[in-house]
C-alpha positions as CSV (number, residue, x, y, z in Angstrom):
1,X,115.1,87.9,-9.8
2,X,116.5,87.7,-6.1
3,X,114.4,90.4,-3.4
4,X,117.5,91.2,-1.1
5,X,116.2,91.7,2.3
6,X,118.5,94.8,3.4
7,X,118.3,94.2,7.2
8,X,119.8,90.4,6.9
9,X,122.4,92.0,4.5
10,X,123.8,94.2,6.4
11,X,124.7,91.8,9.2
12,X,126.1,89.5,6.7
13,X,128.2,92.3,5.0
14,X,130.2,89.4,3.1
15,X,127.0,89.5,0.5
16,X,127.4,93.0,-0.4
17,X,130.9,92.6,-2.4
18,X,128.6,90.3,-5.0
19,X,125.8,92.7,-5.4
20,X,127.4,96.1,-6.0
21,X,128.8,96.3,-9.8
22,X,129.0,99.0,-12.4
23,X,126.2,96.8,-15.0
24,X,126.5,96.0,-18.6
25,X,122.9,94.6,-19.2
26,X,119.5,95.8,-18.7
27,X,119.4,93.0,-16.0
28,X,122.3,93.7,-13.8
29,X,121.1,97.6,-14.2
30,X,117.1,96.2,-13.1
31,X,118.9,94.4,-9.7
32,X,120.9,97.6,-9.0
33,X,117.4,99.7,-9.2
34,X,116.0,96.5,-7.0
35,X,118.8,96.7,-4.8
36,X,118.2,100.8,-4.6
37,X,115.0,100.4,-3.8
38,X,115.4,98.4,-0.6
39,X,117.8,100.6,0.7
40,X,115.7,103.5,0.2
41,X,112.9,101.6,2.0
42,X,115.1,100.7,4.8
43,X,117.2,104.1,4.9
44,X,114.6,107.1,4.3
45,X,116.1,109.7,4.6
46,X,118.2,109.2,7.8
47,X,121.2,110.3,6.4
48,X,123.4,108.8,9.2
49,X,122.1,105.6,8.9
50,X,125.2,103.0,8.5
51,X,123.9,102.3,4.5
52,X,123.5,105.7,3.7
53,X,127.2,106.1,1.9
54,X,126.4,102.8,0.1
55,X,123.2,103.7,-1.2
56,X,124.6,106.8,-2.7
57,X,127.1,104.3,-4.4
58,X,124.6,102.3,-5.9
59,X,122.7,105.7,-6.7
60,X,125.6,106.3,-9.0
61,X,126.1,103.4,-10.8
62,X,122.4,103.1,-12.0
63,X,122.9,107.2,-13.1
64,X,126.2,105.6,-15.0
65,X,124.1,102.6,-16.4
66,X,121.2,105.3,-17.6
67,X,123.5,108.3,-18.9
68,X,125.3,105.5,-21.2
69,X,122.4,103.5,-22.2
70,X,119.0,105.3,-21.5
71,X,118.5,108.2,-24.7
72,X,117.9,111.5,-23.0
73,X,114.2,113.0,-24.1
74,X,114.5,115.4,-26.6
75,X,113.1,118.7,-25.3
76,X,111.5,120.8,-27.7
């Protein structure tokens, strides 16, 4: 599995179109988390950073991925 290295990504913004998808395997859902997880390290919290709308994209699509294919816990 490819590291994306969020800093060179964003000043190559031609990448991004290939890595953000709505995923149909456990795969393409474990690179979105990946991808998340970059963006959170490069982001924080600075919600005017330029990648902050984006990473709330990707944000979504992984809860999409989980609420169709993740069984909720059953609470007792």
């Amino acid at each position: 599995m490819q590291n994306l290295d969020v800093s060179k990504t964003q000043m190559h913004g031609a990448s991004w179109p290939n890595r953000i998808y709505l995923s149909h395997s456990e795969e393409e859902y474990r690179q979105l988390v990946n991808l998340l997880d970059s963006m959170i390290d490069e982001v924080g919290e600075d919600e005017s950073h330029p990648l902050a709308s984006l990473m709330e994209i990707v944000g979504v699509l992984i809860e999409k991925y989980e609420d169709d294919h993740v069984p909720e816990l059953a609470v007792e």
